[in-house]
Phi, psi and omega in degrees: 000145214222094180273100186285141183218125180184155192228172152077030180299312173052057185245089082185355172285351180236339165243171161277330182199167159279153194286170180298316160296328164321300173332307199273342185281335186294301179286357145246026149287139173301279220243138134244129131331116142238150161247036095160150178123064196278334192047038201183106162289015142284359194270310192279292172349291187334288161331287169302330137337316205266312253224131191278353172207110185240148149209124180244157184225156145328099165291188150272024173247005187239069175312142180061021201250343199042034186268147197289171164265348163228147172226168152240181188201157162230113156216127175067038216004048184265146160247112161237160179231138210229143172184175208283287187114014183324135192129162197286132164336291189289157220043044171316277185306317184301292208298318180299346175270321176305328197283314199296332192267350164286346171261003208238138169214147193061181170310136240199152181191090193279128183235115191232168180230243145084346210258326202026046180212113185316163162194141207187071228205153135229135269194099173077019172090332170282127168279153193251130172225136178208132164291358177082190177242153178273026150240004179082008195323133162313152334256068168267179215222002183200130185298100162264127155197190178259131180245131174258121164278113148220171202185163195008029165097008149229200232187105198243138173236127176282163137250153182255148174223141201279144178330000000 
């Protein structure tokens, strides 16, 4: 199973659109991830259209959209837990891990956005993730995001990077 996982999109106050190579890795995902910040609702549609399955969550740029602030997914018996991650860089990674251990069953994978800085650690016996943003929204310096190869309860995670 082929997880497109990505955040921080900001289409439309820091970008115009999502990029293409972004799309087509969307449309060829089983599952998609955000962690959140579409910051539009044509942003988020877009997303849920392209994508045969998603779960998102609310970032703090994503007024009215009505997405929880934590979500989980079980795929390929992999768990994830998904969340913005709102808050000062310092202690990032801890709150992303405390939020992932209130949530985790099995092999675990806590997934955050708000940073716009890959990331890819563990933290607390959990592995962490957060993909950067896939439109370079400031202040990331590149278009980013992650594909989770999983299957039988692992997890391999890539990173993509925009042309």
């Amino acid at each position: 199973m082929e997880v497109a996982i990505l955040a921080d999109t900001h289409v439309m106050s820091r970008a115009a659109a999502i990029p293409d190579w972004v799309t087509e890795t969307v449309q060829s995902a089983d599952h998609v991830i955000h962690a959140g910040d579409f910051d539009s609702r044509p942003a988020y549609e877009e997303l849920d259209s392209l994508a045969a399955s998603l779960t998102a969550v609310a970032g703090n740029m994503d007024h009215g959209l009505d997405l929880p602030t934590v979500a989980t997914v079980d795929l390929a018996g992999v768990r994830f837990v998904v969340t913005h991650g709102d808050g000062p860089d310092e202690g990032y990674k801890e709150r992303l891990a405390a939020i992932t251990d209130t949530h985790a069953a099995g092999t675990t994978v806590g997934v955050g956005g708000h940073t716009h800085r890959v990331l890819d650690t563990e933290v607390d016996g959990y592995r962490l993730c957060n993909p950067g943003s896939a439109t370079a929204a400031w202040p990331a310096q590149e278009e980013t995001m992650l594909v989770a190869t999983v299957a039988g309860g692992d997890v391999e995670l890539a990173l993509r990077r925009g042309d």
